[in-house]
C-alpha positions, 0 to 999 in steps of 0.5 A: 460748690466747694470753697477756700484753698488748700495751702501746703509747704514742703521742702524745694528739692530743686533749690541749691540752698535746700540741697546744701542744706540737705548735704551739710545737716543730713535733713531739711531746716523745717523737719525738726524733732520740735515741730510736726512735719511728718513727710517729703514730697517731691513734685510727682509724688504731689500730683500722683497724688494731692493734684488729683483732688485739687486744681494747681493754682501756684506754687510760690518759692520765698526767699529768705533774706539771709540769701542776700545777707552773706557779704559779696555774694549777697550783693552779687545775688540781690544786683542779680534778683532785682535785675531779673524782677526788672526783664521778667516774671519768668526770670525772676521765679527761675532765681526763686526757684534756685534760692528758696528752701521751701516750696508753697503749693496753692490749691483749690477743690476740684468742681 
């Protein structure tokens, strides 16, 4: 039986944060010249693709705390986080979704 689990990141094109990052820098935070990501996927490119030979089992979207660091607005976006922790699950993976720059794919081997 195959074993263990396939953890991958890759930018959250569907997050604000990631966009306005984009539009500002012209690039995604995590791509430098320094470190070793080579390429982009978007969520059909990955099951085009990686999700034939793996079953999904999450996807995780961690915010970073500088979201709730920037003076009012911070505030404002913590209340709201918290709230939605408060109501549901589904509430609060919308704002992760929103806020995260990066997106964490958790899968494991097929069989």
């Amino acid at each position: 039986s195959k074993r263990g689990l396939f953890i991958f990141t890759t930018p959250n094109l569907s997050s604000k944060a990631s966009i306005d990052y984009f539009l500002k820098h012209k690039d995604f935070g995590s791509y430098k010249p320094s470190n070793n990501h080579l390429a982009l996927f978007t969520k059909s490119i990955i099951k085009k693709t990686v999700i034939k030979y793996f079953d999904l089992i999450g996807v995780e979207y961690p915010i970073r705390p500088k979201v709730f660091e920037s003076g009012f607005r911070g505030r404002i976006y913590k209340l709201i986080y918290k709230t939605a922790e408060k109501i549901s699950t589904r509430a609060k993976k919308i704002l992760e979704n929103r806020w995260a720059y990066n997106a964490v794919y958790i899968l494991k081997p097929k069989g």
